[in-house]
N, C-alpha and C positions, 0 to 999 in steps of 0.2 A: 410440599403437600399443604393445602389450606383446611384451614378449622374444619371444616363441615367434613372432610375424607377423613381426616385424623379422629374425628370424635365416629363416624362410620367404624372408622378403622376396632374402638376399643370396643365399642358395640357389639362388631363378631367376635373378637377375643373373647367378652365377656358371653356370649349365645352360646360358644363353640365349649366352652370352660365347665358353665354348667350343663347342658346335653350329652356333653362326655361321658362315658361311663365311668372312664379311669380319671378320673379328678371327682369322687366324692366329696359331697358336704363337708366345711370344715366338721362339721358336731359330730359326723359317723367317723374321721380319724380320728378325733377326740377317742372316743370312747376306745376304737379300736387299741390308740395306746394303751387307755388305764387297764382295758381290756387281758392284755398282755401285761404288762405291768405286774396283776394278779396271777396271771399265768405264772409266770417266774419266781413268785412268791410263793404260788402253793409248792412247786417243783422243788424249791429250796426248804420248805417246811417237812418234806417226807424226806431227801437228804440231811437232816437237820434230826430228825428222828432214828434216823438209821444212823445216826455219828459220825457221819461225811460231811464234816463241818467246812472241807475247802471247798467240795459242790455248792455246799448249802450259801458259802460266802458267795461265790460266783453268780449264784444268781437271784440272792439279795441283792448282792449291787447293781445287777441289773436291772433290777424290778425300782430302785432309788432315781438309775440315770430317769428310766422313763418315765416314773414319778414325777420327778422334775423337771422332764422336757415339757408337761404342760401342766406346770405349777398347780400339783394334787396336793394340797395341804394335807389333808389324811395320810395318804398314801406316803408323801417323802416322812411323815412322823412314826408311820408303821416299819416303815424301811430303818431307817436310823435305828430304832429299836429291835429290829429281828437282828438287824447286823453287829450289834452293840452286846444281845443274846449270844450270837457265834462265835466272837471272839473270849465272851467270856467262857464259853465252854472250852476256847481253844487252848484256856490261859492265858494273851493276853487281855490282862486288866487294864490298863491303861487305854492301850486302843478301844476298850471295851467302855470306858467309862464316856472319852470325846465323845463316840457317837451316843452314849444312851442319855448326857448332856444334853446336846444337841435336838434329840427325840422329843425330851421333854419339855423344851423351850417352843419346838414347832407345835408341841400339844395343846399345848397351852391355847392356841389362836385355833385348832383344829376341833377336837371336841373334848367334853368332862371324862368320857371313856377312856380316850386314847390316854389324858393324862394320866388318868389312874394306871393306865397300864404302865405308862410309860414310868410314874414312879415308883412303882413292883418291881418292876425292871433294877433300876436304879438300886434301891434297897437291898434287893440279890447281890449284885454287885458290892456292895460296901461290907453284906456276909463274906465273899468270897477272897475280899481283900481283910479278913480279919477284925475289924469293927464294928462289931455288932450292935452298940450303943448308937453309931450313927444308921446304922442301917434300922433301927426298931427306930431309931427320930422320923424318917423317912415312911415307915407304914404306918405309924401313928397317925402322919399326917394325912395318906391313902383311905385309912379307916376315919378320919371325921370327915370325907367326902361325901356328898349326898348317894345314899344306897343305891339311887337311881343311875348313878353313872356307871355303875357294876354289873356283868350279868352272874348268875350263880357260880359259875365256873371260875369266874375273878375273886368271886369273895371267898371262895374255897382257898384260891392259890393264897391271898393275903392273910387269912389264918394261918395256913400251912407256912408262909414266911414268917409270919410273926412266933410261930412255932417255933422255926429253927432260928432266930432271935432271943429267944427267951431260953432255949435250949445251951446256945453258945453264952449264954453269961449265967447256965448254972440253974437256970428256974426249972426243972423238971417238973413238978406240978402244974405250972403253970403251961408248961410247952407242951405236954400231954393233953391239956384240955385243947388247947387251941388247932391240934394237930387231927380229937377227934371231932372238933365241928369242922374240919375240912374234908375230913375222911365221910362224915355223916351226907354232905352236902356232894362229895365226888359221887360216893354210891348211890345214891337217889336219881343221879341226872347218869349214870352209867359211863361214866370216864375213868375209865380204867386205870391211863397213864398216871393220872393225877391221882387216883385211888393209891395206886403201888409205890407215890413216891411218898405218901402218906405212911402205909404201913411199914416202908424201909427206913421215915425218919422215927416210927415210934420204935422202932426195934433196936434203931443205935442210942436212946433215951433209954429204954429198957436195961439193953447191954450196959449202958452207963452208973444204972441204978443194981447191978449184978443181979436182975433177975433175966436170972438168962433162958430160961425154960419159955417165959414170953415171949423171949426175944428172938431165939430160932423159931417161934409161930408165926412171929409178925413178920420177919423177912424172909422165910418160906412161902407167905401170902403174896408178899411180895414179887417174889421170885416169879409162881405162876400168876401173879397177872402179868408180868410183862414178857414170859413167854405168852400170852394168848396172844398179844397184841406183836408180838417178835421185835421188841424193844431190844436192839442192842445191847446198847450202853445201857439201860436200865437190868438189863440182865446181868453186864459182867461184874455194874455195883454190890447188886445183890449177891451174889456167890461171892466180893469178895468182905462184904461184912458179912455177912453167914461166916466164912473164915475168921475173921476177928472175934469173933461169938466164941465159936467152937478153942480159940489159941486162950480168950481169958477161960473159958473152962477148962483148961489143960487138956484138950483134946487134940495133942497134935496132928493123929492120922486124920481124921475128920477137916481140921484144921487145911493141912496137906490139900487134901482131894478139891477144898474148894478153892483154896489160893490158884491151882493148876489150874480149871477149869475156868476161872477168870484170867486168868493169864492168857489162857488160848482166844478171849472172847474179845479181849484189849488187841491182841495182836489180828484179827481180823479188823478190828478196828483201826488199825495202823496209831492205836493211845498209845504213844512214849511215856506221856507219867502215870497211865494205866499200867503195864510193863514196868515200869518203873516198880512200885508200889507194889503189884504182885511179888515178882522177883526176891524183891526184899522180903518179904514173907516167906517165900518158896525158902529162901535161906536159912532164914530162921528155923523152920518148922523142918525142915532136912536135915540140920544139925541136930536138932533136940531130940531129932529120930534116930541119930546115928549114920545116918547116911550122907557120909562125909564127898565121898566122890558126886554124887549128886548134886550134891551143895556146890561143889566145887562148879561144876556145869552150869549151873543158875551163877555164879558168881561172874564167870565170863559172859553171860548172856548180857548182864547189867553193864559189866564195863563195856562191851560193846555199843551199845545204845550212848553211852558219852553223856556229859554233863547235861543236865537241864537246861 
């Protein structure tokens, strides 16, 4: 074949390529990815809500692969962090920490948002692993960001973190204040979720401070906001501190009634250290009742579930 056919030749290739219908513009796959990409993120953000955190992984990392099949800097830094989120609710830490790592280095080059988010993230995680000194180094550093890189809803969550920062090293005063400007700022913009996890951390501050009479108000607030919103897992927290409330008041039937019904709320959940954590309670608060064969019942329940 000489030049002049050959060069014919890619001419129709190329006529035939774009007249096609089925070979779109690179730019409309493009998007069609990131498009999807989102797609599987929101899918994974309402699994994620509901406490089906192996869905919600599933399609987080799906929404990562295609992130990255056309190098979304946002997007693979968003991903890293939702999935770094999942695992920490799964309890793994570690796994939970590589990707929220990760998150934050890609942040960095992506935008002043993401990092901020993406250092919230981070500082949660160093709560979760018991550090609270490193995890308040970490918001500190979140909160001298420019206010610009935050929407309302961020700077709520980072009070509300620095809350349970100052809470876990014993500052009650001060984790109370920072917990009601998160609370002032959730209910204004009408975020419910974030409102009730407001009032279930001032009410474990409360319980801590033995004023307990506030304390079943604030996690009863609690409780119905995350029934409006049909919060799983935020439900079954609730009932089951409402039960630690009601065990330091020496109320063990009250006690009783809400350790159960968190129990039943973890076990649709498929939460083993939900169940976990219940149980133990159900135990406790069955004995102190006299109702020793019951107890006995919740005892086998736990050893069957097996070690952590």
């Amino acid at each position: 074949m000489n030049e002049k056919l050959f060069r014919a030749g890619i001419c129709l290739c190329v006529s035939l390529i774009v007249s096609c219908s089925s070979a779109p513009p690179k730019s409309d796959t493009v998007t069609t990815v990131r498009d999807q990409a989102a797609q599987n993120s929101s899918y994974a953000e309402a699994y994620f809500r509901q406490g089906r955190y192996d869905l919600a992984l599933q399609f987080f990392t799906q929404s990562l692969s295609e992130n990255a099949s056309i190098d979304n800097g946002e997007g693979i830094a968003q991903s890293y962090v939702a999935i770094g989120k999942t695992y920490m609710a799964m309890g793994s830490l570690d796994m939970a920490e590589d990707f929220l790592l990760k998150g934050r280095e890609r942040a960095r080059a992506a935008s002043p948002s993401l990092l901020f988010m993406a250092s919230s993230s981070l500082g949660e995680l160093y709560l979760a692993k018991g550090d609270p000194q490193k995890a308040l180094a970490v918001f500190d550093e979140a909160l001298a960001m420019p206010a610009s890189s935050r929407t309302p809803a961020q700077t709520a969550l980072l009070y509300h973190n620095l809350g349970t920062a100052q809470k876990a090293l014993s500052n009650y005063a001060m984790a109370l204040e920072y917990f009601d400007k998160s609370l002032q700022i959730n209910t204004a913009n009408k975020l419910i979720e974030s409102a009730a996890a407001d009032h279930y951390m001032i009410a474990s501050v409360y319980s801590l401070q033995a004023r307990y009479e506030e304390a079943v108000k604030s996690a009863e607030t609690a409780l119905s906001l995350d029934k409006k919103i049909e919060s799983s897992p935020g439900i079954a927290q609730d009932l089951y501190a409402l039960g630690l409330i009601e065990t330091r008041r020496k109320d063990l039937a009250a006690a009783y009634d809400y350790f159960q019904r968190a129990y039943l709320v973890f076990v649709t959940l498929g939460s083993k250290p939900g169940m976990r954590k219940a149980l133990t309670e159900l135990i406790a608060a069955t004995d102190g009742l006299g109702r020793s064969t019951e107890a006995d019942g919740y005892r086998k329940s736990l050893a069957d579930l097996g070690t952590p």
